[in-house]
KEZA-565907 format. One record per residue (C-alpha): x, y, z; residue in one letter. Coordinates in steps of 0.001 Angstrom, whole numbers. Each point is the difference from the previous one (the first is absolute). Example, Ala and Ser with C-alpha at 12.3 -4.5 7.8 and 13.67 -1.06 7.14 Angstrom:
BEGIN
atom c1 = 12300 c2 = -4500 c3 = 7800 mardren = A;
atom c1 = 1370 c2 = 3440 c3 = -660 mardren = S;
***
This chain:
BEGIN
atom c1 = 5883 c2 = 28078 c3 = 957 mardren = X;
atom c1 = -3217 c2 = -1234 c3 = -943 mardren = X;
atom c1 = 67 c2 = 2842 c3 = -3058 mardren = X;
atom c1 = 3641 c2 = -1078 c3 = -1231 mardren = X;
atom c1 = -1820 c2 = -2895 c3 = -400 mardren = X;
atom c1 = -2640 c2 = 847 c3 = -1479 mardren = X;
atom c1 = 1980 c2 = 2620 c3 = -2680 mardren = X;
atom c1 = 2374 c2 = -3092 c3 = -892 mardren = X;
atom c1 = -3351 c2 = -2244 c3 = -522 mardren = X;
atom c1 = -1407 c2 = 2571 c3 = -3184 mardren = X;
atom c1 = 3511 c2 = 664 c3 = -659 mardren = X;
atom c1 = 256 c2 = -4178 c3 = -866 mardren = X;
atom c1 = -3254 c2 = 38 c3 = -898 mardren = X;
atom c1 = 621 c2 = 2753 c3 = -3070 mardren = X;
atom c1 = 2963 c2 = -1916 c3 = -1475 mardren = X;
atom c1 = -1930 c2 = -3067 c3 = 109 mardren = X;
atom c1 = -2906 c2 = 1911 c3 = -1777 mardren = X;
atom c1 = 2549 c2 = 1531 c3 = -2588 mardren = X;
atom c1 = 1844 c2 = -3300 c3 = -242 mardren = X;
atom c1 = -3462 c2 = -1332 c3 = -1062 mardren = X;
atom c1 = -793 c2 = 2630 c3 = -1890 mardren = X;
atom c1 = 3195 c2 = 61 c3 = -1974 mardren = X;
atom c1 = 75 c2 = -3632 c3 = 28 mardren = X;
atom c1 = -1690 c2 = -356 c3 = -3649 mardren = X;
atom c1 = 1736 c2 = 2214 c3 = -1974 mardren = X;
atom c1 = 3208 c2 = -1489 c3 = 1404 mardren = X;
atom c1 = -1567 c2 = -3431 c3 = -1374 mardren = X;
atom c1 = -1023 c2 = 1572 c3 = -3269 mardren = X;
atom c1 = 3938 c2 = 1493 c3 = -279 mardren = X;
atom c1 = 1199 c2 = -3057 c3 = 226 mardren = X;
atom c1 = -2203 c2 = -1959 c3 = -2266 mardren = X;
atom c1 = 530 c2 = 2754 c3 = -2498 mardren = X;
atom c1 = 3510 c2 = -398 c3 = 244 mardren = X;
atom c1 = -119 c2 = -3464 c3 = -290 mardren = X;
atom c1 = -2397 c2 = 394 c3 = -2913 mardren = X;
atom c1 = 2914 c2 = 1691 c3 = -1988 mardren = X;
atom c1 = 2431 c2 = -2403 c3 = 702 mardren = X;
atom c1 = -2389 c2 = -2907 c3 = -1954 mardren = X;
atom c1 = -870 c2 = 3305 c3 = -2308 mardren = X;
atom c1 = 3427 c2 = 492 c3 = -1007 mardren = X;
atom c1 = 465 c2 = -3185 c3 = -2382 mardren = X;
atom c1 = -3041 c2 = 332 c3 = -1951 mardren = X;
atom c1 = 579 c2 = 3653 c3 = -480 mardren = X;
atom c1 = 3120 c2 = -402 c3 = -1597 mardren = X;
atom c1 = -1342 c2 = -3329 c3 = -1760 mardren = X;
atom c1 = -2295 c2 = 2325 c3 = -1518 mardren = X;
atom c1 = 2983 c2 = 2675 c3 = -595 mardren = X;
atom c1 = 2173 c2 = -2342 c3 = -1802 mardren = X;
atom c1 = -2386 c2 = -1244 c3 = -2645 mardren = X;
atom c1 = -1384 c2 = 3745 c3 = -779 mardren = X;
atom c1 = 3696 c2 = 1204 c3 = -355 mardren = X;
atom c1 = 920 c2 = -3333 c3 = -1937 mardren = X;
atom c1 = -2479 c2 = 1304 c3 = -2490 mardren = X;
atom c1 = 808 c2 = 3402 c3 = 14 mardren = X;
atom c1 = 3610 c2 = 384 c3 = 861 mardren = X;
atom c1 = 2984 c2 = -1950 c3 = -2135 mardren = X;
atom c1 = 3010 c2 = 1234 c3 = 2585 mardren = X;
atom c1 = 247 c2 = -2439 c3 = 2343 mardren = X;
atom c1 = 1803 c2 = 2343 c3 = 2333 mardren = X;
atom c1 = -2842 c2 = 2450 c3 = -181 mardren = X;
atom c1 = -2092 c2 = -3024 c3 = 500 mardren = X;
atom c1 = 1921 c2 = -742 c3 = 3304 mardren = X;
atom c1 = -118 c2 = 3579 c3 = 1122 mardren = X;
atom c1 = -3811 c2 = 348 c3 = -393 mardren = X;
atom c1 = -252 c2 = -3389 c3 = 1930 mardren = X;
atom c1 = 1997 c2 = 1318 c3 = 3080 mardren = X;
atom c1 = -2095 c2 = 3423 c3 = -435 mardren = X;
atom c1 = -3297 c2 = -2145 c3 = 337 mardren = X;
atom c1 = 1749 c2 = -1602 c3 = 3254 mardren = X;
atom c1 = 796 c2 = 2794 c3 = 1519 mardren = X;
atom c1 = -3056 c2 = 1889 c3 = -649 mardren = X;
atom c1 = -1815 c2 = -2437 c3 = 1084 mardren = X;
atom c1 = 1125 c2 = -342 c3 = 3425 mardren = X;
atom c1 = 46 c2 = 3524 c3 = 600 mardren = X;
atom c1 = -3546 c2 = 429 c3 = -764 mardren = X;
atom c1 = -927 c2 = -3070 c3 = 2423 mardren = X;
atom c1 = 2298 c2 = 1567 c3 = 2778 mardren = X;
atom c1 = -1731 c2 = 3571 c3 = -259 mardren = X;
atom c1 = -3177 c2 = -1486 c3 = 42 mardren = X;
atom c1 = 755 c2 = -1986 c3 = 2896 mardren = X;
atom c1 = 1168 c2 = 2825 c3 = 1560 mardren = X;
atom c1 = -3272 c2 = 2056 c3 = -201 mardren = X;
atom c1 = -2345 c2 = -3029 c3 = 1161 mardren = X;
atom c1 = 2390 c2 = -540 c3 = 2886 mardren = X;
atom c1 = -38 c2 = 3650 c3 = 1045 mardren = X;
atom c1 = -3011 c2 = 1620 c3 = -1217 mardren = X;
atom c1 = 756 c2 = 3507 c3 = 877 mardren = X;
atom c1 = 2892 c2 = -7 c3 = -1849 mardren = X;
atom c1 = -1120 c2 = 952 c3 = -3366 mardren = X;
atom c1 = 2304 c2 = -525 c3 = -2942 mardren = X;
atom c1 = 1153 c2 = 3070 c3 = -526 mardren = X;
atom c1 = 1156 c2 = -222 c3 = 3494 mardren = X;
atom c1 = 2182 c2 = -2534 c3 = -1010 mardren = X;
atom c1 = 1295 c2 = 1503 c3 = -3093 mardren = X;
atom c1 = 671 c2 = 3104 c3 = 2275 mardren = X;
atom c1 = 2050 c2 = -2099 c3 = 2309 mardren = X;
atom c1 = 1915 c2 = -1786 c3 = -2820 mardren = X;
atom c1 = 880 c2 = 3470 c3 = -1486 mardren = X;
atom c1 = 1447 c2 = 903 c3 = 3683 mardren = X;
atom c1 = 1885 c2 = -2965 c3 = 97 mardren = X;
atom c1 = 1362 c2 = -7 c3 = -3597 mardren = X;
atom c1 = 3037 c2 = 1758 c3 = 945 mardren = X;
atom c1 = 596 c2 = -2255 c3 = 2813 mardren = X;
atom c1 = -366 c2 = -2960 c3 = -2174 mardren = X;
atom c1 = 1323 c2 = 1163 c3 = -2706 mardren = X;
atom c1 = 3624 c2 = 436 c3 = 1873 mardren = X;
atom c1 = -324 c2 = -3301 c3 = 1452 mardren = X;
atom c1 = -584 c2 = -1645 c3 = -3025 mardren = X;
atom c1 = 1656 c2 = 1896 c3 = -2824 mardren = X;
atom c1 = 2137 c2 = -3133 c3 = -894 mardren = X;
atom c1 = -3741 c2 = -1859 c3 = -520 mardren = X;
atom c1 = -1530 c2 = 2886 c3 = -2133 mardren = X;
atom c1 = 3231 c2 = 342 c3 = -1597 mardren = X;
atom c1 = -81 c2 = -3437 c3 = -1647 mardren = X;
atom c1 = -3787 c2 = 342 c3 = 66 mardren = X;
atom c1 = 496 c2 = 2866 c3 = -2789 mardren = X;
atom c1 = 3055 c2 = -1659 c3 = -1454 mardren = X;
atom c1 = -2167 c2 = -3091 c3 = -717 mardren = X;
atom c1 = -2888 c2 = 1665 c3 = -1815 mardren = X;
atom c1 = 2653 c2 = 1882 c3 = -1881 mardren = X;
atom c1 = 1124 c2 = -3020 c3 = -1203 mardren = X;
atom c1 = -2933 c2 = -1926 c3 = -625 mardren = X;
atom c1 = -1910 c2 = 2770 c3 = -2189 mardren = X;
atom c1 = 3888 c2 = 1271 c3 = -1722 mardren = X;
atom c1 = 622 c2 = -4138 c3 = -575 mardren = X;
atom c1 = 3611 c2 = 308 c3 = -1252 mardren = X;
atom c1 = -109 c2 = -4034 c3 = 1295 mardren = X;
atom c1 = -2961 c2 = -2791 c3 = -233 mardren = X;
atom c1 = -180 c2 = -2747 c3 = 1993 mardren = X;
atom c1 = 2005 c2 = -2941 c3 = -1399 mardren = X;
atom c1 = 2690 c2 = 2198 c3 = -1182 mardren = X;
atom c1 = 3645 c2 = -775 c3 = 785 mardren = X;
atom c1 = 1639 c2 = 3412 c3 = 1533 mardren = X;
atom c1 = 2770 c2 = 922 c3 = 1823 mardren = X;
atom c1 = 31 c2 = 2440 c3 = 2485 mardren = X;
atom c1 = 3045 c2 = 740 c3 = 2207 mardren = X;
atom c1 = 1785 c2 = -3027 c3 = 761 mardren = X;
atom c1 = -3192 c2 = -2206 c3 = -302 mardren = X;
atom c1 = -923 c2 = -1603 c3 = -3350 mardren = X;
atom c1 = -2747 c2 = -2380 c3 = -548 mardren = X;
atom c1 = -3957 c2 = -350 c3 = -1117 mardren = X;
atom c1 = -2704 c2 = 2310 c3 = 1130 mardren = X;
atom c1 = -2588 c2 = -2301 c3 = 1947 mardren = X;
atom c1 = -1688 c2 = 2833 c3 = 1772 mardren = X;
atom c1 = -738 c2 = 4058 c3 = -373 mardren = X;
atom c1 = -1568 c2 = 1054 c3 = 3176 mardren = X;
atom c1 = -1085 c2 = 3202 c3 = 1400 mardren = X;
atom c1 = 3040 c2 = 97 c3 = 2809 mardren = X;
atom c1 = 2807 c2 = -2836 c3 = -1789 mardren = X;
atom c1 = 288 c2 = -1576 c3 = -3332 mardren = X;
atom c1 = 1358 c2 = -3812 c3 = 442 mardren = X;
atom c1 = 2334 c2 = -1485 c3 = -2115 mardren = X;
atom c1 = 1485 c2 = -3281 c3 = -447 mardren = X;
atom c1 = 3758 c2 = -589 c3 = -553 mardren = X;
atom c1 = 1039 c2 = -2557 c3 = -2293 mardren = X;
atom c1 = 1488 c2 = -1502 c3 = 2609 mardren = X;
atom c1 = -3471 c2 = -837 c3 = 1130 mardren = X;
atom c1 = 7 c2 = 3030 c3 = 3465 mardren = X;
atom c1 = -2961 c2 = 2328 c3 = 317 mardren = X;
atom c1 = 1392 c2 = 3058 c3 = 255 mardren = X;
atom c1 = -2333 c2 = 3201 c3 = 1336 mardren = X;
atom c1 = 906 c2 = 3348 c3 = -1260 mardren = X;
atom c1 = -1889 c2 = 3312 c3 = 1407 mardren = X;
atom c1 = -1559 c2 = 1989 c3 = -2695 mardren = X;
atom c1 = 1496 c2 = 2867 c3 = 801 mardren = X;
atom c1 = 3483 c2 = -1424 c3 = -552 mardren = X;
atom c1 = -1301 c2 = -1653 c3 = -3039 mardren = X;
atom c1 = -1311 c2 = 3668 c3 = -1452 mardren = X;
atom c1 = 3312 c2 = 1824 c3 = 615 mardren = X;
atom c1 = 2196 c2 = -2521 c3 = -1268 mardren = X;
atom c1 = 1591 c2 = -1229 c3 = -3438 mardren = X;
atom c1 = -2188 c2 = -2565 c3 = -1246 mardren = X;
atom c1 = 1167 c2 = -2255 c3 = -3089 mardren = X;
atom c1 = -2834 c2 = -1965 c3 = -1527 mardren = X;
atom c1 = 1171 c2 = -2760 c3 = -1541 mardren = X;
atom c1 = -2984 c2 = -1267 c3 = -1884 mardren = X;
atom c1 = -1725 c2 = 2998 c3 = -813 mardren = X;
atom c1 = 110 c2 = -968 c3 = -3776 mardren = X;
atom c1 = -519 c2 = -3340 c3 = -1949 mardren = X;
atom c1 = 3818 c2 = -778 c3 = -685 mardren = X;
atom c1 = 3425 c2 = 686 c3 = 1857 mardren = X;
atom c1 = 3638 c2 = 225 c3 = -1202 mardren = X;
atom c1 = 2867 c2 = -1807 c3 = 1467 mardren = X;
atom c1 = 3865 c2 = 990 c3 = -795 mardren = X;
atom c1 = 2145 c2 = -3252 c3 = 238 mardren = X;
atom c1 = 3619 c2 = 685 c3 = -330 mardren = X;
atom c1 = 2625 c2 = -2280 c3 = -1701 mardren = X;
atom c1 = 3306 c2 = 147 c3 = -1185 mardren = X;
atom c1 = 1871 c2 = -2090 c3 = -3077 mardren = X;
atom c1 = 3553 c2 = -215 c3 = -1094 mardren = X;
atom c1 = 2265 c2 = 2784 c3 = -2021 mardren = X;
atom c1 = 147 c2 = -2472 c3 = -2573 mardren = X;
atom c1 = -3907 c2 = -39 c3 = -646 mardren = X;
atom c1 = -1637 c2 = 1314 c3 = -3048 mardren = X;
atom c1 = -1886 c2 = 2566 c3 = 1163 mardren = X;
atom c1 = -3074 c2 = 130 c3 = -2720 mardren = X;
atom c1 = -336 c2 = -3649 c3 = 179 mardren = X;
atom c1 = 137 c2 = -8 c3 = 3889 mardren = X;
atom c1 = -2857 c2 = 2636 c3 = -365 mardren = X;
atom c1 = -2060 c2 = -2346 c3 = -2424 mardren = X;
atom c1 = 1054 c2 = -3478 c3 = 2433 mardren = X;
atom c1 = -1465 c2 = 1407 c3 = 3181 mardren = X;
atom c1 = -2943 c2 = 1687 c3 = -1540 mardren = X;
atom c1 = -591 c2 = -2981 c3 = -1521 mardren = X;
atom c1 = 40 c2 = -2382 c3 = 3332 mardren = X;
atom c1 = -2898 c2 = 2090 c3 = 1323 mardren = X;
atom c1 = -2176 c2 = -672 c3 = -2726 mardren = X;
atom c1 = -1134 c2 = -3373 c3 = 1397 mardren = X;
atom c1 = 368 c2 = 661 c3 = 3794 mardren = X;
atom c1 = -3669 c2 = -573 c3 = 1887 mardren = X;
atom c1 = -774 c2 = 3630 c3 = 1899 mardren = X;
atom c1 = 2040 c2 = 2073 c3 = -2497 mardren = X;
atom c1 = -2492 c2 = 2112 c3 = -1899 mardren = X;
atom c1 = -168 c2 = 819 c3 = -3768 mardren = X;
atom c1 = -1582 c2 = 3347 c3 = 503 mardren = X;
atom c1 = 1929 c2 = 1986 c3 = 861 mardren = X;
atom c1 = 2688 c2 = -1413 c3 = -1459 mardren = X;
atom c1 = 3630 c2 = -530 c3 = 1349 mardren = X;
atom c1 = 3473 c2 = 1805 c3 = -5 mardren = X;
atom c1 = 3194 c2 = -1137 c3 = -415 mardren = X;
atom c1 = 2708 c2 = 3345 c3 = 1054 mardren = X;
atom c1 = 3415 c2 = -157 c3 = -24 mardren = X;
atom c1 = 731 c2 = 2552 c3 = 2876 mardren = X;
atom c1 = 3748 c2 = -130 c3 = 1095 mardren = X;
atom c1 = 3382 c2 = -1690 c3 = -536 mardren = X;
atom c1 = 842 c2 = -1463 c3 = 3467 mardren = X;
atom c1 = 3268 c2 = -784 c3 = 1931 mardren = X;
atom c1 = -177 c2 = -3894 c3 = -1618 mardren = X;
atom c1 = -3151 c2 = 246 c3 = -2298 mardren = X;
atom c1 = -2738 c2 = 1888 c3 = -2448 mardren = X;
atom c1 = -3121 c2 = 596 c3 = 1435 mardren = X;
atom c1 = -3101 c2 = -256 c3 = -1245 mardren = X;
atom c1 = -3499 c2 = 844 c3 = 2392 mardren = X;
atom c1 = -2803 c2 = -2540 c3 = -1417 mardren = X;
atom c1 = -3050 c2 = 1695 c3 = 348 mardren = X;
atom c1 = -3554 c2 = -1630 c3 = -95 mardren = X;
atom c1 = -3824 c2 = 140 c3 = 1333 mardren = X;
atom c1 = -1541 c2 = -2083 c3 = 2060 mardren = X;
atom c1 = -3684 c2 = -94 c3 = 1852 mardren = X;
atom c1 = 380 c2 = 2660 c3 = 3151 mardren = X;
atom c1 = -400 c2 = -2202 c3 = 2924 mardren = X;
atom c1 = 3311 c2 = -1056 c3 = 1756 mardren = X;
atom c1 = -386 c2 = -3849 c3 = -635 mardren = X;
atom c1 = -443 c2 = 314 c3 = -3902 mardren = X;
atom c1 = 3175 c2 = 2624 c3 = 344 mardren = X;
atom c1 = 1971 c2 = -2615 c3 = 2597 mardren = X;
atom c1 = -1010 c2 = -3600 c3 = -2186 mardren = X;
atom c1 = 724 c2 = 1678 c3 = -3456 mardren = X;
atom c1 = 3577 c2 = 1458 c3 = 989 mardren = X;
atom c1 = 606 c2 = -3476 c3 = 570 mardren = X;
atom c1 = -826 c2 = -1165 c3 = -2848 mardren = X;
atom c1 = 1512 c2 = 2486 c3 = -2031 mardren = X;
atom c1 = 3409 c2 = -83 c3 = 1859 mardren = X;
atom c1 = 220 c2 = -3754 c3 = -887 mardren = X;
atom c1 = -1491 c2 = 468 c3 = -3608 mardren = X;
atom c1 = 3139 c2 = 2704 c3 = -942 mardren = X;
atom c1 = 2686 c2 = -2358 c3 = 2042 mardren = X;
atom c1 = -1045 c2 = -2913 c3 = -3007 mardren = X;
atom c1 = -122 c2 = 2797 c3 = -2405 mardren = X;
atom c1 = 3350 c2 = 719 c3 = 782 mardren = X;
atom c1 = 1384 c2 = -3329 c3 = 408 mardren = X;
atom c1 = -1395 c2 = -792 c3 = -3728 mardren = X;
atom c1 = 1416 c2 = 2269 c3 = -1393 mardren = X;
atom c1 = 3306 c2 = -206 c3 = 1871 mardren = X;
atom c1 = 36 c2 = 3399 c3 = 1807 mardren = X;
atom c1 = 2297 c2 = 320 c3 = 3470 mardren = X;
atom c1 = -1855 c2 = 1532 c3 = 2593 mardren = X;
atom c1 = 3369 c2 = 786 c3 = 1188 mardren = X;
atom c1 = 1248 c2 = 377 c3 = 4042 mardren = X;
atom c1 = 1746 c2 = 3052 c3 = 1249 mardren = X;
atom c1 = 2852 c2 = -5 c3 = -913 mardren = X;
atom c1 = 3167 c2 = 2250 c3 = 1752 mardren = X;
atom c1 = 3817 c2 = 232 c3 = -1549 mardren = X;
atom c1 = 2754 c2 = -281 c3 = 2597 mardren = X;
atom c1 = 3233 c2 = 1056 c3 = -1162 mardren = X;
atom c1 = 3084 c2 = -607 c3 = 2216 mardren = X;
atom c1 = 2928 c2 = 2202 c3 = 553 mardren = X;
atom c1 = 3036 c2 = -1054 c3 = 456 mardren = X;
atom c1 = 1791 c2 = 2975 c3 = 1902 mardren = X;
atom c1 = 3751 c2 = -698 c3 = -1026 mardren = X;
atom c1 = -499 c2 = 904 c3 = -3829 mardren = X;
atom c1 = -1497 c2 = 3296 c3 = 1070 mardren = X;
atom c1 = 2899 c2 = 2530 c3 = -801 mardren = X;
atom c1 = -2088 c2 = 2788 c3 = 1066 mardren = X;
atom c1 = 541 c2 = -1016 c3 = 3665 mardren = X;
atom c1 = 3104 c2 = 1799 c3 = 1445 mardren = X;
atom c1 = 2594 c2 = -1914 c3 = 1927 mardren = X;
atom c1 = 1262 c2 = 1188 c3 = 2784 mardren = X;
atom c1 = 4146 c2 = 1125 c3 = 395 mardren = X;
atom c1 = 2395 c2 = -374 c3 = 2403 mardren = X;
atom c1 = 2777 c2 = 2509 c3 = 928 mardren = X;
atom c1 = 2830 c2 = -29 c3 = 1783 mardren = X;
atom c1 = 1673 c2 = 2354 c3 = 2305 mardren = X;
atom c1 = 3419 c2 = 1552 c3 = -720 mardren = X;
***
């Protein structure tokens, strides 16, 4: 008995003596990682003004932000790692993350996935931030491009988060990737209208309409003879963001209705012809005989 007690005594004793001895380098772990949480902010204080300098994209700007991050972290984690366990050398721990990588990599495919996607789409920029895009059903203003989601923000005023991945294999139309965007406005005058001078009166009402720009210039088609109507497609330029686009179509709509009420044009309704029949006048109907029986 007295040597099960004994053998339990060093046993107790030992981890205490390994508790102690490991008892620093847990302390240092932890201060180191606590160092690179404080470490993190200056580091990419220090990123941001060196790639403000150097780099005019502000996408690649953002990606080499997130890369500073993330690079960041994993160096204070490793290091951690071999203070905490000293006979773990680092390429002991690169050894185990290559075993592991297939592991991880099934587990989180959908992570790398939009991972890849999001540098992709960061150093290929087909958007900025800022810009107004659509993509899918969602439409709206690019507030953020992140390594895993880019956010954008309806006009409605939602945040909406899209994965990168989705983003990268979908249509994407960029609304304001130039200086000036054209808007199509239909209308439709009377058969009895002039048709050069209709031309010259609705060009003409754009001319002083705020939002409607000069360069290029505007259109004035006459595309089709409708059911109770000619119609003409006014076509003009405005600045690419959807309020200029939304604020001048107002404008213009009620600069060509005074255009057209000046110069006496009907903007006509529909209009549908009902004839009625009146089936007793029809001779082509047969009437029906009656015979008799001998």
């Amino acid at each position: 008995m007295s040597e099960l007690v004994q053998t339990i005594n060093s046993s107790l004793l030992r981890l205490v003596a390994q508790a102690v001895e490991f008892l620093p380098s847990f302390i240092l772990a932890i201060a180191i990682l606590i160092i690179t949480r404080y470490a993190v902010r200056p580091i990419r204080a220090i990123t941001q003004t060196a790639t403000d300098k150097v780099v005019k994209s502000p996408s690649l700007r953002s990606l080499i932000l997130q890369i500073a991050y993330v690079t960041t972290w994993i160096a204070g984690i490793l290091l951690a790692c071999v203070i905490a366990f000293p006979d773990l050398g680092l390429g002991d721990i690169i050894g185990l993350l290559g075993l592991g990588s297939v592991a991880i990599g099934f587990a989180f495919q959908d992570i790398f996935k939009n991972f890849l996607a999001g540098v992709l789409l960061l150093l290929n920029e087909p958007f900025r931030l800022n810009d107004q895009i659509v993509v899918n059903d969602y439409e709206g203003t690019v507030e953020q491009i992140n390594i895993r989601s880019i956010e954008i923000r309806t006009y409605q005023g939602e945040r909406v988060v899209i994965p990168n991945a989705t983003v990268f294999t979908s249509s994407i139309r960029v609304l304001t990737d130039r200086p000036y965007r054209r808007t199509d406005l239909a209308i439709g005058l009377d058969y009895n209208t002039p048709l050069p001078r209709a031309v010259q009166v609705l060009l003409m009402a754009l001319t002083d309409v705020e939002g409607v720009l000069s360069n290029p210039s505007a259109e004035v088609d006459v595309v089709s003879f409708g059911d109770s109507s000619i119609d003409f497609v006014v076509r003009y330029w405005t600045l690419p963001q959807k309020l200029h686009v939304r604020q001048t179509q107002t404008r213009v709509m009620m600069a060509l209705k005074e255009a057209c009420d000046q110069a006496n044009f009907s903007i006509p309704y529909p209009i549908r012809s009902v004839y009625l029949f009146d089936q007793q006048f029809n001779d082509s109907v047969p009437t029906a005989s009656s015979t008799t029986p001998n």
